[in-house]
VEXGU-195307 format. One record per residue (C-alpha): residue in three letters; chain; y, x, z. Coordinates in steps of 0.5 Angstrom, whole numbers, plus 500, padded with zeros to 3 digits. Example, Ala and Ser with C-alpha at 12.3 -4.5 7.8 and 13.67 -1.06 7.14 Angstrom:
<atoms>
{'Ala','A',{491,525,516}} {'Ser','A',{498,527,514}} 
</atoms>
This chain:
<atoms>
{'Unk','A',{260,386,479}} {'Unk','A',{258,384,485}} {'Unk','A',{254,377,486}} {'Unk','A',{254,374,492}} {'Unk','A',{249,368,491}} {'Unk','A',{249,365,499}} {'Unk','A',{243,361,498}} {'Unk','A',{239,367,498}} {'Unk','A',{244,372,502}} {'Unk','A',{241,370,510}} {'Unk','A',{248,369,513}} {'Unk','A',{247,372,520}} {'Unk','A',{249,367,526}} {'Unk','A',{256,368,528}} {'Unk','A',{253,370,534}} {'Unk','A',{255,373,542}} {'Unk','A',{256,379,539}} {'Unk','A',{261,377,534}} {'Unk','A',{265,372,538}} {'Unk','A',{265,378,543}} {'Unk','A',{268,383,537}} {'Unk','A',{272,378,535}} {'Unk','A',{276,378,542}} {'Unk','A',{275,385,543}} {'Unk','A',{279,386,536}} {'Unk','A',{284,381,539}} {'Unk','A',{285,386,545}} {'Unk','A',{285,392,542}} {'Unk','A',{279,393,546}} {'Unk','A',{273,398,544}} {'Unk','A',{267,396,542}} {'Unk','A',{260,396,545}} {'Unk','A',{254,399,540}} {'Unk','A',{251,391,539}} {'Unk','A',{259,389,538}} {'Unk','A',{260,395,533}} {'Unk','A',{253,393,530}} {'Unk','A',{256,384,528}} {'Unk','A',{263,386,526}} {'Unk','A',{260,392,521}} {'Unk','A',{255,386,519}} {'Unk','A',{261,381,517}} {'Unk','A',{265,387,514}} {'Unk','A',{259,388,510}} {'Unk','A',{260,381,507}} {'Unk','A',{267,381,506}} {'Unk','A',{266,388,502}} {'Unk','A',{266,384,496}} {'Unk','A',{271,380,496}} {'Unk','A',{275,387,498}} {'Unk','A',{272,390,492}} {'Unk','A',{273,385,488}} {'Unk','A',{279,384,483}} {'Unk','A',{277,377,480}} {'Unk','A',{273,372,484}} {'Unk','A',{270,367,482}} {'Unk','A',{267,362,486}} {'Unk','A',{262,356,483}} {'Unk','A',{264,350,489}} {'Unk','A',{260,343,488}} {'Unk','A',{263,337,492}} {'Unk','A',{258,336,497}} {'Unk','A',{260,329,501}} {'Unk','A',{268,330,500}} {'Unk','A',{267,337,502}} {'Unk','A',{264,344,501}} {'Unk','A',{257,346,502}} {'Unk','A',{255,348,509}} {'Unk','A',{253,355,506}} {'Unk','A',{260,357,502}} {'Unk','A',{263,355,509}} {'Unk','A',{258,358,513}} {'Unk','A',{260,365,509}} {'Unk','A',{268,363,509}} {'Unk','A',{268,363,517}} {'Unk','A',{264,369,518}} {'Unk','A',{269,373,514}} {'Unk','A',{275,370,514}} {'Unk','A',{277,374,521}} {'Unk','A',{283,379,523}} {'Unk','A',{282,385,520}} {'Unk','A',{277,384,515}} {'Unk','A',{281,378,511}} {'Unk','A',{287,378,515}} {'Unk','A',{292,380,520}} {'Unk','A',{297,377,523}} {'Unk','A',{302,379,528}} {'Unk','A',{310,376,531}} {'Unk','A',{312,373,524}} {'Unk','A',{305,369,522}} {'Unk','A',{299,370,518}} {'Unk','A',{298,376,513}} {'Unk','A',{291,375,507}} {'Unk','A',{289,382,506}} {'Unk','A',{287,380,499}} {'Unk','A',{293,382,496}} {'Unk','A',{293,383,488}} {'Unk','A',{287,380,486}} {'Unk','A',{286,373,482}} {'Unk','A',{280,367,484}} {'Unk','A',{278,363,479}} {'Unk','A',{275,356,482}} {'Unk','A',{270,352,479}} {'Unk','A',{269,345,482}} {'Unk','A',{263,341,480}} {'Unk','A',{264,333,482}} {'Unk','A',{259,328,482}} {'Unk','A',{263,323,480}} {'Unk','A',{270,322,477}} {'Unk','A',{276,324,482}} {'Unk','A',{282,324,476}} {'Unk','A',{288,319,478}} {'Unk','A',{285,313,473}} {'Unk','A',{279,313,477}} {'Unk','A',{276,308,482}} {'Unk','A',{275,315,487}} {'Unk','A',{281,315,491}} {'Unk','A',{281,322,491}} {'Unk','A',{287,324,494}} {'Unk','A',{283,321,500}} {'Unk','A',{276,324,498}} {'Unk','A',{277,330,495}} {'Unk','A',{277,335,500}} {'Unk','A',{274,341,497}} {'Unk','A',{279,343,492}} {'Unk','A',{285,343,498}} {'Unk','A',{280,346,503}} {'Unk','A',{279,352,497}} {'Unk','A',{286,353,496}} {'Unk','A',{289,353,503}} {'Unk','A',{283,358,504}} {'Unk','A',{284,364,498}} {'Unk','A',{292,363,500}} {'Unk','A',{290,365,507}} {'Unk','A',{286,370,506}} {'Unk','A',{291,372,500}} {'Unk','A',{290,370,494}} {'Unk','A',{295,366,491}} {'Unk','A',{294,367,483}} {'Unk','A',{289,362,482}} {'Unk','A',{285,358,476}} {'Unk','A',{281,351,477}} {'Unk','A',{277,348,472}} {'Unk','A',{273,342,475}} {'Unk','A',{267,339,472}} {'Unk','A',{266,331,474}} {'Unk','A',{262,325,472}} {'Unk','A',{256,331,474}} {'Unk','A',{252,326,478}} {'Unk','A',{247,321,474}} {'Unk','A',{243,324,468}} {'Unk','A',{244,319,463}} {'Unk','A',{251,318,465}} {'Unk','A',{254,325,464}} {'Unk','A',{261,326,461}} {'Unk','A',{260,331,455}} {'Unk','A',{266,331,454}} {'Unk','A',{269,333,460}} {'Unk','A',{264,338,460}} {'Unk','A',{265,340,454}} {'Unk','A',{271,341,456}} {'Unk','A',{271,344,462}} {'Unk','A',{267,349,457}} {'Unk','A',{272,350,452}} {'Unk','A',{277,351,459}} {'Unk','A',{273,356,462}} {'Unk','A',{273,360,455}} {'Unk','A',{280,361,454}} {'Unk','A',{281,362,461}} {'Unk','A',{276,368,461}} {'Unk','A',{279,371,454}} {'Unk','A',{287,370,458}} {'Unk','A',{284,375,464}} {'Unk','A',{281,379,460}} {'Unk','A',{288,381,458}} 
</atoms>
């Protein structure tokens, strides 16, 4: 099993070096040694998403997104020839055969009878979406824990729930 927990991984910069690479790679040019060196860093990275046969992401919905650092780590690694190709017909996720299991931590209630319009709010749960299918991961399990914000107000309930979830999903894929 490998971990990637990205508040203790220093994430490199996506610096002059990897915007070069990334150019090169898109015209099939030959890298430099400092060029060679990013893009080895950024493969590196996204090794563990290739090696991974269930990915299972921990994602809290930071002001109606996702975190400056999951994103940080999403941009780096999503690049061609490390989690895509693409060629005259479109886009092609090279994470293929794999399954991710996401788990959504809100602070508040964003269900359909809340008072957060969240098909407005919410754009973490689209944003992971859009970017498992991408990179080409389309069996994919959600279980959302909401009302996570206030510590006397927690929704056991919904926790428990989300418990109980997560325990049936883990038996199910263990199939």
């Amino acid at each position: 099993m490998h971990t990637i927990d990205i508040w203790q991984t220093a994430l490199p910069e996506f610096d002059e070096h990897a915007m070069a690479a990334k150019y090169a790679g898109l015209t099939d040019t030959p890298l430099n040694a400092s060029q060679q060196t990013a893009w080895d860093g950024l493969r590196a990275l996204a090794s563990h998403l290739h090696q991974a046969d269930i990915v299972v992401l921990s994602v809290p919905l930071w002001n109606f997104g996702i975190p400056y650092k999951l994103k940080q780590l999403i941009d780096l690694v999503t690049q061609k020839d490390i989690l895509f190709t693409f060629d005259r017909n479109g886009f092609n996720g090279m994470l293929t055969n794999k399954q991710a299991v996401v788990i959504y931590a809100r602070g508040l209630d964003y269900g359909t009878h809340s008072a957060t319009p969240s098909s407005r709010f919410d754009l973490q749960k689209p944003y992971m979406e859009m970017w498992l299918n991408f990179i080409g991961i389309t069996d994919t399990h959600s279980i959302i824990v909401e009302k996570t914000l206030f510590g006397t107000e927690i929704d056991h309930d919904a926790r428990h729930a989300a418990a109980m979830q997560a325990a049936q999903l883990g038996r199910q894929l263990q199939m």
